[in-house]
N, C-alpha and C positions, 0 to 999 in steps of 0.2 A: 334591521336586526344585526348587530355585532357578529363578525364572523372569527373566531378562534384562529389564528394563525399556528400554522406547522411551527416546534422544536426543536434547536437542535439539542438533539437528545446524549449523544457522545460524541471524542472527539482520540480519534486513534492515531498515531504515526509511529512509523515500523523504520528506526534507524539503520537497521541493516536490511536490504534488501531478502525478501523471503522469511526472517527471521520472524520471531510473536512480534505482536504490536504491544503498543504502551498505550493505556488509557489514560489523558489527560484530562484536567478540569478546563483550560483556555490552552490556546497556542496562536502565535504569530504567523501570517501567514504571509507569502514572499511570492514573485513571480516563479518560482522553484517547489513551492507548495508549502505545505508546513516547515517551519522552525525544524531542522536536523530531521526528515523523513527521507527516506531510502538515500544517506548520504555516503554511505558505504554497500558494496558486493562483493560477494565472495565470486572468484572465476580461477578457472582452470588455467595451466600455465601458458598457453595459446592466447587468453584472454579472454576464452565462451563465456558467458555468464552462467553460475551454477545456479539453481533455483528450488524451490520446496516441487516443482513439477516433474521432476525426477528422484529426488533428495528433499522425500518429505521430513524427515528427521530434523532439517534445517529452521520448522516450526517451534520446537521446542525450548530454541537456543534463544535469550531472555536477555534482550541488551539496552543497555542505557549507553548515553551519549550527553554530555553538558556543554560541549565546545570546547574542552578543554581534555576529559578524559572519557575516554571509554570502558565501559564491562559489561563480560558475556558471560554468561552463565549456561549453564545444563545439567541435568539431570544426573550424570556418564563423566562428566569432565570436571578438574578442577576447576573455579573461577578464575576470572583475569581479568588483570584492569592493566591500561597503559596510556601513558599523558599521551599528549596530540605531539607535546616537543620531542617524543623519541621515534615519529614517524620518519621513516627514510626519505619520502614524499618524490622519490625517482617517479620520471614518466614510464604509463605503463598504457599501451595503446589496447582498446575493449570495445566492445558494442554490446546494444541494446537494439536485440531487433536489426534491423536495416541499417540503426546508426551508429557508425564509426568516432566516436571519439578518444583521448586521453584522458586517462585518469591518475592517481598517484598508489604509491605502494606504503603499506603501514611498519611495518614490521614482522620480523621472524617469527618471534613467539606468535603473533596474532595465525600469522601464516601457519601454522603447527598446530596450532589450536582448531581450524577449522577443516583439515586435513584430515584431524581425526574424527572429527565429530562427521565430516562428508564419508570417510575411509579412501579416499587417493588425493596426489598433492593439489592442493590448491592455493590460492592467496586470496588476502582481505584489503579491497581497494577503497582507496576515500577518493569523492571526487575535489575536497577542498573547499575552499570557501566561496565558488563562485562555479557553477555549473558550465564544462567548457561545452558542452550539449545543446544543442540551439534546435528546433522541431521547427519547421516551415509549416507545418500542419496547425499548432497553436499557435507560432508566430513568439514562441517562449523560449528562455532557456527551461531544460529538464531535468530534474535527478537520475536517477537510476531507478524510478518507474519505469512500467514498460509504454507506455506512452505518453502520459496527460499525469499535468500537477498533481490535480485530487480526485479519490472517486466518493462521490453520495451515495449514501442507501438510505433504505427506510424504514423501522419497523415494522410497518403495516406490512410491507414487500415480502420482508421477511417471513412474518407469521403465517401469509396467503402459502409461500414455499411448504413451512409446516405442515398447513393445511389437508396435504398434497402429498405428505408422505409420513415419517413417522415422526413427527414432531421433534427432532432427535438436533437439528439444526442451529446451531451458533451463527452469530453475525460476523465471530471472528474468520469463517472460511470465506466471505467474501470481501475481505482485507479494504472495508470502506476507512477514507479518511475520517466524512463528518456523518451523521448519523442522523435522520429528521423523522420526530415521533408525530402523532395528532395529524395524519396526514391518511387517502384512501390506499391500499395497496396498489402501489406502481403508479402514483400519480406524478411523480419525480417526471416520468417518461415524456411528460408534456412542460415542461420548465425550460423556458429559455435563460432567462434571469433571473438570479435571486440576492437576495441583500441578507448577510447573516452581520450583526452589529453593523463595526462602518465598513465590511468590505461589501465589495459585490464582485460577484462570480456567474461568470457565462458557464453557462450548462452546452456542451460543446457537441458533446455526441453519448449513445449510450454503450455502456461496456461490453464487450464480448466476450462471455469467460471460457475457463479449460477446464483443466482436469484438477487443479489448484482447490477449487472449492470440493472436493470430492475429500479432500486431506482432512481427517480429525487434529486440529490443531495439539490439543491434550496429549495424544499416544503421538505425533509426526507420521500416523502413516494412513493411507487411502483406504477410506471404506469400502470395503467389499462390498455392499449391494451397491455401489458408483453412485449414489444420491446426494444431491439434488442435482445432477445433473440429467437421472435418465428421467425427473418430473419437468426439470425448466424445458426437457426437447421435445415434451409434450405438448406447451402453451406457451416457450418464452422464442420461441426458431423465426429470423429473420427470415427474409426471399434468401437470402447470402449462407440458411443452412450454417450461420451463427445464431450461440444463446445469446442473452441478453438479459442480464438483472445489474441497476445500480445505471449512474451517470456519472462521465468524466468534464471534473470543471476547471475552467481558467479564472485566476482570479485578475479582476480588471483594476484592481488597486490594492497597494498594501494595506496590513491593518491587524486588527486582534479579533478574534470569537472567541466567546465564551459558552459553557454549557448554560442551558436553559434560554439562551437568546432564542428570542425570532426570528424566523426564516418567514422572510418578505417574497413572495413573487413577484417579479416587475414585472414579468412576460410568461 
């Protein structure tokens, strides 16, 4: 009997850190994770990272990236666009998490722009063409994710959340890279390996989420009844009293996916 293989069903990457994602049809994908995904963040002048987990508003804000120029848009703010050659690209020392690295600095205007859309000073960093971020954990260099190249989800995963509460839920609150349809809800959770075209990607660990998915992407601000997060701590709570929806992958070779490919299980 023929068995239907899982789809990748979308395929997202979010150029600035925290910002909306960009739904693509293909994308390249790189030891660093997709082509231009989280290759800019906005941080405080310390270097903290700002994020939609305090500065849900940071959802709203609508950016492209080609390699050459960027624009940001919002709802609140005029647009802006600035080449890559008028970036200052001074070292600006930042972390993610636990990790200390360098990253570069863009420009004033960018800095201005997100300043106000945050409301106190911040800057808009790039990390450049080559992630100085290195995780001993994947054994990768990293963007400006908070840990791991890409995250999977699944629709079925998603729909089981709906299930569970008021059907109200978007896939964009759980800010997945690749998307895989035709599959059971949360059968991701058991995938050591998978082959999407000619990559293949280790399924490495599964995600933990916060307060993040709780943001309505649309309005930038947190749902008041706090869902889906007070349904996933009904059914999704590790021993570790972490949730858990979605998996973070490494990918084990470079290459392209595309929508509508199959998603192979090796393992």
């Amino acid at each position: 009997m023929e068995t239907t293989l899982p789809t990748l069903s979308a395929i997202y990457r979010y150029p600035i850190k925290s910002t909306a994602g960009e739904s693509l049809r293909h994308a390249r994908v790189f030891e660093e994770g997709l082509e231009q995904d989280r290759r800019f963040m906005v941080v405080k002048p310390d270097g903290s990272f700002v994020t939609a987990r305090k500065y849900p508003g940071l959802q709203r804000v609508v950016t492209r990236f080609d390699g050459d120029r960027l624009s940001v848009m919002h709802d609140d703010q005029v647009a802006l666009t600035e080449a890559r050659h008028a970036f200052e690209l001074k070292p600006f020392d930042t972390h993610v998490w636990a990790d200390d690295f360098p990253a570069l600095t863009t420009t004033i205007r960018l800095d201005a722009w997100f300043s106000r859309v945050v409301g106190e000073p911040v800057s808009l960093l790039w990390l450049g063409e080559r992630s100085s971020r290195y995780r001993s954990a994947t054994e990768t260099r990293v963007s400006f994710a908070d840990g791991y190249p890409l995250l999977l989800t699944s629709e079925a995963s998603l729909a089981d959340v709906n299930s569970r509460t008021d059907g109200s839920h978007v896939m964009a609150q759980f800010r997945p890279n690749l998307v895989a349809s035709g599959t059971q809800a949360f059968a991701e959770d058991g995938w050591r390996r998978v082959r999407i075209g000619d990559v293949v990607f280790r399924v490495d660990a599964p995600c933990a989420r916060c307060v993040m998915i709780t943001v309505d992407p649309e309005r930038g601000e947190r749902r008041p009844d706090g869902q889906p997060m007070h349904a996933l701590m009904r059914y999704r709570k590790g021993t570790d009293n972490n949730v858990y929806f979605g998996q973070n992958l490494v990918a084990e070779n470079r290459g392209e996916v595309i929508l509508g490919q199959a998603i192979e299980v090796l393992e």
